[in-house]
ROKOLBA-428373 format. One record per atom (N, C-alpha, C): chain; residue in three letters; residue number from 1; atom name; z, x, y. Coordinates in pm, 1 decimal. Each point is the difference from the previous one (the first is absolute). Example, Ala and Ser with C-alpha at 12.3 -4.5 7.8 and 13.67 -1.06 7.14 Angstrom:
% ROKOLBA-428373
[node 'A' 'ALA' 1 'N' [780.0 1319.0 -569.0]]
[node 'A' 'ALA' 1 'CA' [0.0 -89.0 119.0]]
[node 'A' 'ALA' 1 'C' [0.0 90.0 120.0]]
[node 'A' 'SER' 2 'N' [-72.0 -35.0 105.0]]
[node 'A' 'SER' 2 'CA' [6.0 82.0 119.0]]
[node 'A' 'SER' 2 'C' [73.0 -77.0 109.0]]
//
This chain:
% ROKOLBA-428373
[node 'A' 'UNK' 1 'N' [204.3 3079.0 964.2]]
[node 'A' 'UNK' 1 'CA' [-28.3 -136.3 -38.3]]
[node 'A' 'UNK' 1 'C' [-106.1 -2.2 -109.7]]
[node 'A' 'UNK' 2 'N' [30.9 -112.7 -82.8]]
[node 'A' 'UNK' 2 'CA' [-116.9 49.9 -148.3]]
[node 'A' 'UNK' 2 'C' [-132.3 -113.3 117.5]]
[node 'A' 'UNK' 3 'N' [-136.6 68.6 -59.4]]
[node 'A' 'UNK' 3 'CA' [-84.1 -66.9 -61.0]]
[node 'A' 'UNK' 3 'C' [-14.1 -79.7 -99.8]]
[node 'A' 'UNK' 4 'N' [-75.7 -127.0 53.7]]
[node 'A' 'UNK' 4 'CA' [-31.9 -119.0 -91.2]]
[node 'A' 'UNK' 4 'C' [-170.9 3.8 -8.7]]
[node 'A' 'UNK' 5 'N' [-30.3 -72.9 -69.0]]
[node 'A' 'UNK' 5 'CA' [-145.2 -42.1 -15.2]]
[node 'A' 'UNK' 5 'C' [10.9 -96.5 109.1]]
[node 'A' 'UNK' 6 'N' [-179.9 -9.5 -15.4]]
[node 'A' 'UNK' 6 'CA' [-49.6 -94.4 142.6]]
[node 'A' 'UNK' 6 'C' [-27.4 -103.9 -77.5]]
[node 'A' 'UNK' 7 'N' [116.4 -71.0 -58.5]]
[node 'A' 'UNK' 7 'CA' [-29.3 -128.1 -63.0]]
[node 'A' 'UNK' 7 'C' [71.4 -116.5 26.8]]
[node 'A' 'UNK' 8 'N' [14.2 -105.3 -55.3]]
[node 'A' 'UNK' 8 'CA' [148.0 -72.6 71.9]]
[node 'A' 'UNK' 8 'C' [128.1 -2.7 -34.5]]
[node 'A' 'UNK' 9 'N' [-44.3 66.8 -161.4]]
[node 'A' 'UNK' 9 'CA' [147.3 30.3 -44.3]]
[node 'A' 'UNK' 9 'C' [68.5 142.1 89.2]]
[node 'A' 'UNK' 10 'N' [-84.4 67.4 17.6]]
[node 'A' 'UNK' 10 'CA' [-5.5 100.3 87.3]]
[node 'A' 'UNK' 10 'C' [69.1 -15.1 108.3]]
[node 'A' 'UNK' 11 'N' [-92.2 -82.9 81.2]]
[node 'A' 'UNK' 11 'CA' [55.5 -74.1 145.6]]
[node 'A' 'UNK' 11 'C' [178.2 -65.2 -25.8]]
[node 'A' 'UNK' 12 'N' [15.8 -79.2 -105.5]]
[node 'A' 'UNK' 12 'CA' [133.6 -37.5 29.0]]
[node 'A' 'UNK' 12 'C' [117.5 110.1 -17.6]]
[node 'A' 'UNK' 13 'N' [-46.9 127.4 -97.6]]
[node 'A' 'UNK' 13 'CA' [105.6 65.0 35.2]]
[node 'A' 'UNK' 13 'C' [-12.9 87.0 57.9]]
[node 'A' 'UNK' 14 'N' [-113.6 29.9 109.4]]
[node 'A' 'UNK' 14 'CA' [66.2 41.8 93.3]]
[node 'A' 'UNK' 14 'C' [83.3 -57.7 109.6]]
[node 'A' 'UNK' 15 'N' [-52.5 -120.9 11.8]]
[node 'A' 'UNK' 15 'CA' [64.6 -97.4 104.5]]
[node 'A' 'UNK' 15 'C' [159.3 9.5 -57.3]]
[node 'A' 'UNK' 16 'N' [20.7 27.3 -118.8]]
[node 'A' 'UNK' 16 'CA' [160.5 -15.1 -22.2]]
[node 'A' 'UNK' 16 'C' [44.7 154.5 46.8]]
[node 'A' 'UNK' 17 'N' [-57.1 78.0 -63.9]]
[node 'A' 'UNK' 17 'CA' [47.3 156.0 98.7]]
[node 'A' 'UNK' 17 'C' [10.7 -6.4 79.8]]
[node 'A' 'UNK' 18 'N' [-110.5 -90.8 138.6]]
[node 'A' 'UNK' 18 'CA' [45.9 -13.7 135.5]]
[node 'A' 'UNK' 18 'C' [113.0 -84.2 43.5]]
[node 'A' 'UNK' 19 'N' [24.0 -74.6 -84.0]]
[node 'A' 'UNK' 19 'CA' [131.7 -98.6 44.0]]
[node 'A' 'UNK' 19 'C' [135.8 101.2 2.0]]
[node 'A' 'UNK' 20 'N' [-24.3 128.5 -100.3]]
[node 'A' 'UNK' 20 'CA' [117.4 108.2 -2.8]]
[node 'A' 'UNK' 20 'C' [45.9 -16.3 -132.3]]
[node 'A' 'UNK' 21 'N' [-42.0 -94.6 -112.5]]
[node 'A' 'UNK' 21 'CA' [34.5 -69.5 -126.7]]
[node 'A' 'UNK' 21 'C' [11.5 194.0 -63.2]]
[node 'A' 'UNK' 22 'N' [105.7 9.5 -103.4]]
[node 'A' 'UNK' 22 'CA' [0.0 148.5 -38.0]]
[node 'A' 'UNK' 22 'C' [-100.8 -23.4 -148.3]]
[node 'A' 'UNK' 23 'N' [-111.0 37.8 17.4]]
[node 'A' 'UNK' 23 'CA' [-104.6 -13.0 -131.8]]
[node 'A' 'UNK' 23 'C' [35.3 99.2 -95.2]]
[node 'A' 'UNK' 24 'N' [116.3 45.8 -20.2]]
[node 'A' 'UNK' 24 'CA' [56.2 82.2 -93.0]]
[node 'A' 'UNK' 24 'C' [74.9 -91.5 -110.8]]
[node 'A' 'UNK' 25 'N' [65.3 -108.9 62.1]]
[node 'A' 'UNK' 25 'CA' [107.6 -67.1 -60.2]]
[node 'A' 'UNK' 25 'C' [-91.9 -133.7 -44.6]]
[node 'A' 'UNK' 26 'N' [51.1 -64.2 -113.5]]
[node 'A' 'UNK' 26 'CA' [-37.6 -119.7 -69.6]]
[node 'A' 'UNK' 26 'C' [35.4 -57.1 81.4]]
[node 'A' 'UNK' 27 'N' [-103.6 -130.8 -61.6]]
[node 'A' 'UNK' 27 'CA' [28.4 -120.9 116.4]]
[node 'A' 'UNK' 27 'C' [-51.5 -113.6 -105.9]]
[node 'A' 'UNK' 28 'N' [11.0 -93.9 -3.3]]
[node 'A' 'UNK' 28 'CA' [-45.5 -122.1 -57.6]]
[node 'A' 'UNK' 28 'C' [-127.4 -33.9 41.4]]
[node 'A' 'UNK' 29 'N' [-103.2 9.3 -90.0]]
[node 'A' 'UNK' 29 'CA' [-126.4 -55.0 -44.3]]
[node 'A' 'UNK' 29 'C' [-29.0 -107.6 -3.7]]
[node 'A' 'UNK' 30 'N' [-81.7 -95.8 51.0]]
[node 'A' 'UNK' 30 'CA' [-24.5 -122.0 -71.0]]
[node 'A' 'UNK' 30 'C' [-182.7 23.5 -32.5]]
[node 'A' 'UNK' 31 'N' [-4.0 -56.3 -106.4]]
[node 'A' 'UNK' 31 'CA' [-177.3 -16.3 -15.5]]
[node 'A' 'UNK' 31 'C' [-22.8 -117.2 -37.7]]
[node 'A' 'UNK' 32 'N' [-89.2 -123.0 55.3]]
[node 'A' 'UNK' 32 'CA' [16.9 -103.2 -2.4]]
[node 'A' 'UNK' 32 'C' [-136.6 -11.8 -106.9]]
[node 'A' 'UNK' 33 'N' [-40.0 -76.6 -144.2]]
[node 'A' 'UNK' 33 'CA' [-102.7 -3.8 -41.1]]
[node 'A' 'UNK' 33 'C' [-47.9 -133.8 -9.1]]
[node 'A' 'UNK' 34 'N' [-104.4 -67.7 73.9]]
[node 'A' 'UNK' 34 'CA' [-81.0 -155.4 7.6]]
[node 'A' 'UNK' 34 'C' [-59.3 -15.8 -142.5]]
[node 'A' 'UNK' 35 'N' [118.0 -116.5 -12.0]]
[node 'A' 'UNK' 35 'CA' [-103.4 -87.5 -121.8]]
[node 'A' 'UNK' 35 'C' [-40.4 -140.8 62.5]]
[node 'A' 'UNK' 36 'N' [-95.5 -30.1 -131.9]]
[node 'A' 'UNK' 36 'CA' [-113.3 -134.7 -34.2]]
[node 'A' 'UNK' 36 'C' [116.1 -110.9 49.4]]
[node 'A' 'UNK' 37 'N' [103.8 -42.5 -51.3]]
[node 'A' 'UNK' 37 'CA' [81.8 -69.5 -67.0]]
[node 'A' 'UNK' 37 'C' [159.3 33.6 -75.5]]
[node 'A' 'UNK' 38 'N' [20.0 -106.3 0.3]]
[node 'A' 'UNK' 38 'CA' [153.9 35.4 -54.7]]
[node 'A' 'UNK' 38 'C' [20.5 52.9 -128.4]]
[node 'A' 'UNK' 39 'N' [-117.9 -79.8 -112.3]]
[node 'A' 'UNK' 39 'CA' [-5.6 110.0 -152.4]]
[node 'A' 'UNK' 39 'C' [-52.5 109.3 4.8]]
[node 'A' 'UNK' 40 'N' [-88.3 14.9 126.0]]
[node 'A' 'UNK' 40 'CA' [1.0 171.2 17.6]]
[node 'A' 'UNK' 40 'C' [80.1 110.2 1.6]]
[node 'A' 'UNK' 41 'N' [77.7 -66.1 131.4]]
[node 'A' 'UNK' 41 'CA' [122.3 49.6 68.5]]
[node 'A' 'UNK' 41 'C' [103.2 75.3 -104.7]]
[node 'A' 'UNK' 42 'N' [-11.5 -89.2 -111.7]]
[node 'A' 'UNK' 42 'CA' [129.3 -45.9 -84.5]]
[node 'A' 'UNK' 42 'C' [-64.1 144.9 -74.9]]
[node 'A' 'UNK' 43 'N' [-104.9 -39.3 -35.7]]
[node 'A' 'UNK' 43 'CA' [-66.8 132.7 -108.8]]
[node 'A' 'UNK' 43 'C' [-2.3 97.3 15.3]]
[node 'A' 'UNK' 44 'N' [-17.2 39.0 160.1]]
[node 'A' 'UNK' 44 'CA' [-36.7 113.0 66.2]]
[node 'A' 'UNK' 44 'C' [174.9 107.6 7.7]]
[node 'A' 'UNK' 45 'N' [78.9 -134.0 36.2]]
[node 'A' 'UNK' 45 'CA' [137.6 72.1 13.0]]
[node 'A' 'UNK' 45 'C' [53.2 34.9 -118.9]]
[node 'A' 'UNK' 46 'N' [-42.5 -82.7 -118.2]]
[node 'A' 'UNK' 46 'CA' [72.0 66.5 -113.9]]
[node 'A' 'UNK' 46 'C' [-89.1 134.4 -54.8]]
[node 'A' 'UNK' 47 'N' [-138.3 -9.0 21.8]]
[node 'A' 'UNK' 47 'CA' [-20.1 151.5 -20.9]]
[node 'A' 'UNK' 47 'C' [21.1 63.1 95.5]]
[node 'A' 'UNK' 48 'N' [22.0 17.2 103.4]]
[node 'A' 'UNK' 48 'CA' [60.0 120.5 82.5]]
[node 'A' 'UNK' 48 'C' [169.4 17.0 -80.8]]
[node 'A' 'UNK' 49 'N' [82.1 -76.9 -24.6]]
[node 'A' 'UNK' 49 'CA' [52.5 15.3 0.4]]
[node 'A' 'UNK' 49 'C' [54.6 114.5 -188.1]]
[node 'A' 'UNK' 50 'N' [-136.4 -75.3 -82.6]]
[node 'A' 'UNK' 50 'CA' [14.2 87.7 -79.1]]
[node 'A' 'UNK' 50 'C' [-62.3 159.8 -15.8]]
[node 'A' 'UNK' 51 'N' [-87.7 -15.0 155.6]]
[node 'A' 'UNK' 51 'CA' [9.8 126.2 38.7]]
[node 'A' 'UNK' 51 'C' [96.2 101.5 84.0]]
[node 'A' 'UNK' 52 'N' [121.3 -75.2 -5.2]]
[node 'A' 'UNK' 52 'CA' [75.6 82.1 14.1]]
[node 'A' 'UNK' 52 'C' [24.9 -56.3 165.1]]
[node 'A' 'UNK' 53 'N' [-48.1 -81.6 88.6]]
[node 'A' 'UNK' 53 'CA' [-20.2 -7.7 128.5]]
[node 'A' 'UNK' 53 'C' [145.2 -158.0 33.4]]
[node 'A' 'UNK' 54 'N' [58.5 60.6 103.0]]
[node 'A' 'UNK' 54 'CA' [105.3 -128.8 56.5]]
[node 'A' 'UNK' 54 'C' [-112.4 -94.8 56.7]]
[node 'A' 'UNK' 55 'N' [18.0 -154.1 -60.0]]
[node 'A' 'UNK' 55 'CA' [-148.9 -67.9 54.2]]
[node 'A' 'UNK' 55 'C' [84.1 -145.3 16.4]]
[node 'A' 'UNK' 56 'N' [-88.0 -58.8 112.0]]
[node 'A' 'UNK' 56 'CA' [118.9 -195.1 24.5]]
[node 'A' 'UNK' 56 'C' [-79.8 -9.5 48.9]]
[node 'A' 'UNK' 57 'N' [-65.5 -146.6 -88.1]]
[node 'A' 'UNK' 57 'CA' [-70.3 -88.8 64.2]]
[node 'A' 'UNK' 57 'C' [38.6 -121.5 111.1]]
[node 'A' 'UNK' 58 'N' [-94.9 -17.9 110.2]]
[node 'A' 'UNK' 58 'CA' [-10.5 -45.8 117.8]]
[node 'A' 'UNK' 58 'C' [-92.1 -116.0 32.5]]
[node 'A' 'UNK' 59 'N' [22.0 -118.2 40.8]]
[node 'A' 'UNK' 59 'CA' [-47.0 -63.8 88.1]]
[node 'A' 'UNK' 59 'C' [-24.7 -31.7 116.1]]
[node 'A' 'UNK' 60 'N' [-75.8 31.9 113.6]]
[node 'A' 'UNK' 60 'CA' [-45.7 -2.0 121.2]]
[node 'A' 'UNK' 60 'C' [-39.8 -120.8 59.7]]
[node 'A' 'UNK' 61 'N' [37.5 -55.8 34.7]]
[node 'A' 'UNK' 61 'CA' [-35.3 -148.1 46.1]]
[node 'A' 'UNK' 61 'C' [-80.8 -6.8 143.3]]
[node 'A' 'UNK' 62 'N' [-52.0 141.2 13.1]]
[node 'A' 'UNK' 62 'CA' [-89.7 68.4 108.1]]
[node 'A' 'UNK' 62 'C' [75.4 -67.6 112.4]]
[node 'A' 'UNK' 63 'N' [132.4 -19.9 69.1]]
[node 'A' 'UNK' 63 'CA' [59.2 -56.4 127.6]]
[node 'A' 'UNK' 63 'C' [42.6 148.7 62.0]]
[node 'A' 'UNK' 64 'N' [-33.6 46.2 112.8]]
[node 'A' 'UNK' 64 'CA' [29.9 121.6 57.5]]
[node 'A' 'UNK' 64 'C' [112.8 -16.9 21.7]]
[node 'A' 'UNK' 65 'N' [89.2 122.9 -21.7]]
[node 'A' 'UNK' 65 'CA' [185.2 1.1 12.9]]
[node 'A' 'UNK' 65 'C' [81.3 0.4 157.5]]
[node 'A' 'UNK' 66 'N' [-141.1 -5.0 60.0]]
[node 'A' 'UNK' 66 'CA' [103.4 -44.1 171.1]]
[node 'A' 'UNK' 66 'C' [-98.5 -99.3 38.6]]
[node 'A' 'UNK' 67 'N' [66.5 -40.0 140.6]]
[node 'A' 'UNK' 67 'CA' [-16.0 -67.8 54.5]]
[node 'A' 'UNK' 67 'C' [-173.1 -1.2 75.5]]
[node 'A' 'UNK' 68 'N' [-16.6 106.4 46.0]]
[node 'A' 'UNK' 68 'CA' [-97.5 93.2 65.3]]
[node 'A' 'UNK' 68 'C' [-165.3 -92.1 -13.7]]
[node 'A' 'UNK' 69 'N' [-115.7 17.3 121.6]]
[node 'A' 'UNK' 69 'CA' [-63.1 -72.0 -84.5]]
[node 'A' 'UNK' 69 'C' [-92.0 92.5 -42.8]]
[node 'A' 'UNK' 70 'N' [-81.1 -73.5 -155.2]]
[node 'A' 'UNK' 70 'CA' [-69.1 51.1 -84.8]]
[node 'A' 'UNK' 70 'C' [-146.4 -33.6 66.2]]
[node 'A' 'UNK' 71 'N' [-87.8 123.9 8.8]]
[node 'A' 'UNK' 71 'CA' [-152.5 36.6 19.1]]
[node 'A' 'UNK' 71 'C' [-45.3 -95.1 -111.5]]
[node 'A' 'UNK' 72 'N' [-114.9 -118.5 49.2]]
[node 'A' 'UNK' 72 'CA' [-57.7 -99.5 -84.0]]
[node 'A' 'UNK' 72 'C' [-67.3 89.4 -121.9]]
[node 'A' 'UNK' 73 'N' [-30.4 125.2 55.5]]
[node 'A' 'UNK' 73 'CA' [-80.4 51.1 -107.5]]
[node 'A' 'UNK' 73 'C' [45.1 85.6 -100.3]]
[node 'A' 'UNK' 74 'N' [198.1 27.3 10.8]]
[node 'A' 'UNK' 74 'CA' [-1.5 111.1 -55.6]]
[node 'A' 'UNK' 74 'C' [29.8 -98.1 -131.7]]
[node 'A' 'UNK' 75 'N' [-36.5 95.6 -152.0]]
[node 'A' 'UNK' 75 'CA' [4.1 -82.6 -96.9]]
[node 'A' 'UNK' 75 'C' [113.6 58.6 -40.8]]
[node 'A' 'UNK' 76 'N' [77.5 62.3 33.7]]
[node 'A' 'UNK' 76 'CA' [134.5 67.3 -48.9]]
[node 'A' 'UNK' 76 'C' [126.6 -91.9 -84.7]]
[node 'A' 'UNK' 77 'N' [-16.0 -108.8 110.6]]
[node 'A' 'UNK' 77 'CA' [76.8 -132.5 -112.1]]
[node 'A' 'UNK' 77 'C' [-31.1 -108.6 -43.5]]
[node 'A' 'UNK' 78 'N' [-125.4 57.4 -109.1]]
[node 'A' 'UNK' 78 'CA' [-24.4 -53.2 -134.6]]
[node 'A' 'UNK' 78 'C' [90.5 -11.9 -103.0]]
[node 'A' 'UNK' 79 'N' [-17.1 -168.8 -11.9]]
[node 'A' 'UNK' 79 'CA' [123.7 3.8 -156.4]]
[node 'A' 'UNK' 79 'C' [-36.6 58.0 -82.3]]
[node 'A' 'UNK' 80 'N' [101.9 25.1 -99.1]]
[node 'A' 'UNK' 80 'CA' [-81.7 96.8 -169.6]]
[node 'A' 'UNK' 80 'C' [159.6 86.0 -21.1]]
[node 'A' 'UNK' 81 'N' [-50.5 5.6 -136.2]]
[node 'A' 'UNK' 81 'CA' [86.4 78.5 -119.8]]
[node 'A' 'UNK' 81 'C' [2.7 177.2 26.6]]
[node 'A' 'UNK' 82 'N' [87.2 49.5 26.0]]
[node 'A' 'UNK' 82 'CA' [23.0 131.8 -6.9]]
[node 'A' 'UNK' 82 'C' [124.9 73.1 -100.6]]
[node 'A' 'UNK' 83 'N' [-38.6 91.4 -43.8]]
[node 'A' 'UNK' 83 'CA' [80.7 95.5 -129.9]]
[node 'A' 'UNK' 83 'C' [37.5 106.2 156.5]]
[node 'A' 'UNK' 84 'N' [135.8 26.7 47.6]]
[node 'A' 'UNK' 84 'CA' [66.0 109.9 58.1]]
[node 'A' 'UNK' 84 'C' [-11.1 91.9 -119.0]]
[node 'A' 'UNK' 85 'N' [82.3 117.8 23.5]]
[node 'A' 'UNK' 85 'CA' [-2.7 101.0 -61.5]]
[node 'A' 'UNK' 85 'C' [73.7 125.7 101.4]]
[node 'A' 'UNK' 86 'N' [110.8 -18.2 9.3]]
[node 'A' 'UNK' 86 'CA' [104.6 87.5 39.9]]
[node 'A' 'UNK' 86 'C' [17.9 168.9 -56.1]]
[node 'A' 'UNK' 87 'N' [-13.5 95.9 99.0]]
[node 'A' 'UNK' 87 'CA' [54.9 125.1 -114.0]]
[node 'A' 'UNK' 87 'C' [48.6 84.9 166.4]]
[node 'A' 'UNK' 88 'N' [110.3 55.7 -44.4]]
[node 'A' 'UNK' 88 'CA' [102.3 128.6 52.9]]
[node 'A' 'UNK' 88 'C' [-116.3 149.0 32.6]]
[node 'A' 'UNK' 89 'N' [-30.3 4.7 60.2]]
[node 'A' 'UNK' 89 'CA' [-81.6 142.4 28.3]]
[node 'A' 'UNK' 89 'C' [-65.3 45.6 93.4]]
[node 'A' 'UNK' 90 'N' [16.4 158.2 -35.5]]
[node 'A' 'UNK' 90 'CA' [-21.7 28.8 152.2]]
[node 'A' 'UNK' 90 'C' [-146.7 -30.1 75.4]]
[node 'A' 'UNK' 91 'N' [-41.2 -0.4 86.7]]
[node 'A' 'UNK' 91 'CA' [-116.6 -77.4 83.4]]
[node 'A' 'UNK' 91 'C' [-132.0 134.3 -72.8]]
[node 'A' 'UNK' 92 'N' [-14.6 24.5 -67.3]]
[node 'A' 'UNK' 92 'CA' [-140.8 62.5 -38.5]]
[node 'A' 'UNK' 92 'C' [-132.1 -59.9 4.8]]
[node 'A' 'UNK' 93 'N' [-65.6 59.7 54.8]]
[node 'A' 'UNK' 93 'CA' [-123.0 -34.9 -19.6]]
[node 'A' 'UNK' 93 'C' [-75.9 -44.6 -157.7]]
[node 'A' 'UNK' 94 'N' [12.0 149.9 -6.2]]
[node 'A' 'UNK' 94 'CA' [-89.6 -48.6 -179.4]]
[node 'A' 'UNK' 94 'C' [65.5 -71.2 -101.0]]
[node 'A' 'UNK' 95 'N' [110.0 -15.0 16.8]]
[node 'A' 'UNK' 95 'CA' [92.3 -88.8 -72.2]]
[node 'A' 'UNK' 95 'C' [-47.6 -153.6 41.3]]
[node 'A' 'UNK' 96 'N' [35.4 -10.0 125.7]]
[node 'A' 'UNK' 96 'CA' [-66.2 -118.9 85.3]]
[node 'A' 'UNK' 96 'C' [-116.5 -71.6 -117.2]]
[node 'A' 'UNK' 97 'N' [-86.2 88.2 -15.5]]
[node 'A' 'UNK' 97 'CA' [-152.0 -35.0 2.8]]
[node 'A' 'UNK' 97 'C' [6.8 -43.9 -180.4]]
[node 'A' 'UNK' 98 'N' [107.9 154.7 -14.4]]
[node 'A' 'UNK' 98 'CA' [-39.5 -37.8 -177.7]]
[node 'A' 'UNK' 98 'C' [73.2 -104.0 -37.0]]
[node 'A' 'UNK' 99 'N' [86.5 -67.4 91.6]]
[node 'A' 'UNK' 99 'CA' [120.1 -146.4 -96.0]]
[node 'A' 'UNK' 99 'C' [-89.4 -119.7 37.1]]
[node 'A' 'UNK' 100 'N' [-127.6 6.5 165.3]]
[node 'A' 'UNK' 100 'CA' [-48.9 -74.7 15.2]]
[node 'A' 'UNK' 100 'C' [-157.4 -34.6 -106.4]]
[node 'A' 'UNK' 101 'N' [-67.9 92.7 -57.6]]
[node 'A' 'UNK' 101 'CA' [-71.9 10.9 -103.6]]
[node 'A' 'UNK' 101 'C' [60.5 -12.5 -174.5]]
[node 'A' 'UNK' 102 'N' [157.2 4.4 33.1]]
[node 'A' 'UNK' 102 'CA' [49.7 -23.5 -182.5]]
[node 'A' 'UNK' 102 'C' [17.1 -162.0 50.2]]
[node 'A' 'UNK' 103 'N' [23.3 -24.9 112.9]]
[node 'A' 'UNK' 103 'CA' [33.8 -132.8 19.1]]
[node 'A' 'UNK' 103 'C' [-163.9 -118.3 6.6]]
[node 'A' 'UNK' 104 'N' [-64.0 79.3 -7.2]]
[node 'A' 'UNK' 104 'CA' [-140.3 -73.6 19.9]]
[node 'A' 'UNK' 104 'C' [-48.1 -16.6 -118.7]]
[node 'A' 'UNK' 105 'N' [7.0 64.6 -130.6]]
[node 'A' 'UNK' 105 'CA' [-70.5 64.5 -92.9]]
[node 'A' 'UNK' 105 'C' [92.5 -75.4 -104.7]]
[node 'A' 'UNK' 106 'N' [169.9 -44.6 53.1]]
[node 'A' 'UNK' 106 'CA' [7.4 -73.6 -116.6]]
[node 'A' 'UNK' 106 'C' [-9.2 -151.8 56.0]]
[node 'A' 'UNK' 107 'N' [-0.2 -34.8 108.7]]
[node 'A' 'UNK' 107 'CA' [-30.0 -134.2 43.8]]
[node 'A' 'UNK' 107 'C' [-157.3 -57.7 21.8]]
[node 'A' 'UNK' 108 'N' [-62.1 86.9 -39.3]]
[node 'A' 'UNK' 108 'CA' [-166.6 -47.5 57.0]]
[node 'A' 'UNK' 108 'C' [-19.0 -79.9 -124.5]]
[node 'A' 'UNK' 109 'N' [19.1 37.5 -117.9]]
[node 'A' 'UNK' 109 'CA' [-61.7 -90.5 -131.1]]
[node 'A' 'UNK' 109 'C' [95.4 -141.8 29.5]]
[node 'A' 'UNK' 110 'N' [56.8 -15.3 31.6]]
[node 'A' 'UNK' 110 'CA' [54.1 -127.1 48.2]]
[node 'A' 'UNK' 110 'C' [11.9 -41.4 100.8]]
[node 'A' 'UNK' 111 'N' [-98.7 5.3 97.4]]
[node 'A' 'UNK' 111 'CA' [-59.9 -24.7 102.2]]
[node 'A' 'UNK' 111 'C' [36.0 33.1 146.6]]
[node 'A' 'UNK' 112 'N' [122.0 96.0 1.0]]
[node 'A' 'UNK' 112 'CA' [61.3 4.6 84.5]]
[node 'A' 'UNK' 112 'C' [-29.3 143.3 89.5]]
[node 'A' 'UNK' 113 'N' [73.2 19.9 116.6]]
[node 'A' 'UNK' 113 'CA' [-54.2 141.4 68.4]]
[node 'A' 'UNK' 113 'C' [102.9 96.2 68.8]]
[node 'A' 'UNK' 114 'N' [4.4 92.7 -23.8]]
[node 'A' 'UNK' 114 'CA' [100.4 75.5 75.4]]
[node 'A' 'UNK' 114 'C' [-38.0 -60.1 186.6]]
[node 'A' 'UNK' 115 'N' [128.2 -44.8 65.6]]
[node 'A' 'UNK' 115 'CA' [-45.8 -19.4 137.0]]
[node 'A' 'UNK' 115 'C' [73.0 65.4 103.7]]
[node 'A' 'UNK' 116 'N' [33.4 157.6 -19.4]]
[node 'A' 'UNK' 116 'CA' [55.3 89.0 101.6]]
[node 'A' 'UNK' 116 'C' [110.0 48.1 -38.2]]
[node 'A' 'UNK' 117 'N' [149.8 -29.0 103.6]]
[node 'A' 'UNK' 117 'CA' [82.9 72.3 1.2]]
[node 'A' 'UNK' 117 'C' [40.6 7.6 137.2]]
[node 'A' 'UNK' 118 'N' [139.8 23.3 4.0]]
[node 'A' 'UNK' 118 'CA' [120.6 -18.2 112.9]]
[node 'A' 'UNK' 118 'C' [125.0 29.4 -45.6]]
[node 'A' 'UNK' 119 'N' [90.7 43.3 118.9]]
[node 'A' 'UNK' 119 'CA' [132.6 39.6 -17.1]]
[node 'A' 'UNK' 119 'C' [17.0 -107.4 145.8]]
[node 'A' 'UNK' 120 'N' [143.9 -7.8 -22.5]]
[node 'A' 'UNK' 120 'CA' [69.5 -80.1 65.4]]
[node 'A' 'UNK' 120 'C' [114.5 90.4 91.7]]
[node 'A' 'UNK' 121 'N' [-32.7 -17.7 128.9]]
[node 'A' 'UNK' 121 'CA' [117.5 145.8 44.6]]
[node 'A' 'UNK' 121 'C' [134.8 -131.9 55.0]]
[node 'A' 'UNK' 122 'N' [92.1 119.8 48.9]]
[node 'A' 'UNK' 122 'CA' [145.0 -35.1 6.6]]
[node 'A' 'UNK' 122 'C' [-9.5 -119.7 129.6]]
[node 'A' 'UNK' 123 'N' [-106.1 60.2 84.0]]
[node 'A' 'UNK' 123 'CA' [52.1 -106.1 191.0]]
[node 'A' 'UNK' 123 'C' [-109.5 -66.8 -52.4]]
[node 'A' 'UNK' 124 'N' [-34.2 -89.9 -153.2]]
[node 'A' 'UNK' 124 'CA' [-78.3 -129.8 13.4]]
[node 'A' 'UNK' 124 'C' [-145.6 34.5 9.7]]
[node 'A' 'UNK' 125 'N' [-1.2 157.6 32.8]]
[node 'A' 'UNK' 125 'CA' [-186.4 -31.3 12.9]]
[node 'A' 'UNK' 125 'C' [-24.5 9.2 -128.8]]
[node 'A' 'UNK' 126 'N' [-130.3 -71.7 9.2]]
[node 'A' 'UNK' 126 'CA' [-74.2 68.8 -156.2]]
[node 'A' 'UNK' 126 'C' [-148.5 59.1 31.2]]
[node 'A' 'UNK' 127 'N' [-20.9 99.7 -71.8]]
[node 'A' 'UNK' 127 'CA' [-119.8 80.1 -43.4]]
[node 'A' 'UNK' 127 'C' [-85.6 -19.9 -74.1]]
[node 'A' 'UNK' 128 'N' [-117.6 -39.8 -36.7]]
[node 'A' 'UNK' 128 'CA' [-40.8 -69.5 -119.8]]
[node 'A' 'UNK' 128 'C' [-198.3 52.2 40.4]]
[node 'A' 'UNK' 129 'N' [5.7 62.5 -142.9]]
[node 'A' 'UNK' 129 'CA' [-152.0 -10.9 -5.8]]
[node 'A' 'UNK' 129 'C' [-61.4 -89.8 -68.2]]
[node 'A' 'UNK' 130 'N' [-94.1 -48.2 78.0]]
[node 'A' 'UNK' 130 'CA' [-118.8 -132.8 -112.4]]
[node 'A' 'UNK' 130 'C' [-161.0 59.0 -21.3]]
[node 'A' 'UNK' 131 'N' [-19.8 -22.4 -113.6]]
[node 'A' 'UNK' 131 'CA' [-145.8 16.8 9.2]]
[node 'A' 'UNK' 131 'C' [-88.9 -91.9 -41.9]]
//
């Protein structure tokens, strides 16, 4: 079984090794990046995208997607503008870290922030690191 770092990007894939997920094989990426606003959003996705990055902008209308009830305190569904950013690859660590720092570095001058990362598995769960 590989070693991960003791971090949280760390933590989620191992939690996917333990599910039995084969960390050899690609899997779909998502990296979600928080902007200011919608002319952020807009700015942020067209330079990712002329960096070369699959990017769709998002509106969150912060309403949690079930029914379930929501902790008064968690701030998780806050409305706001998000740039996705989709890519095919295999679950690496340093890869992880370096798309989440190219993703910070071109969205910070326009106010925006790299905000984690998740894959979406087949039986509906999802995996998702936040920081």
């Amino acid at each position: 079984m590989t070693e991960y770092p003791d971090d949280a990007d760390g933590s989620v894939l191992a939690d996917l090794a333990a599910l039995g997920i084969d960390m050899t094989q690609p899997m779909d990426i998502e990296f979600p990046v928080a902007a200011p606003n919608e002319e952020a959003a807009n700015a942020i996705a067209a330079a990712l995208i002329a960096a070369g990055y699959d990017a769709q902008v998002e509106y969150d209308d912060g309403e949690p997607e079930d029914d379930s009830e929501e902790d008064e305190e968690d701030d998780e569904f806050v409305p706001g503008w998000d740039v996705y950013v989709s890519t095919r690859m295999v679950p690496d660590y340093d890869e992880i870290i370096r798309i989440q720092a190219d993703l910070g570095r071109i969205a910070n001058p326009m106010g925006g922030m790299s905000d984690g990362w998740g894959v979406m598995l087949d039986s509906d769960m999802e995996a998702e690191e936040d920081e």
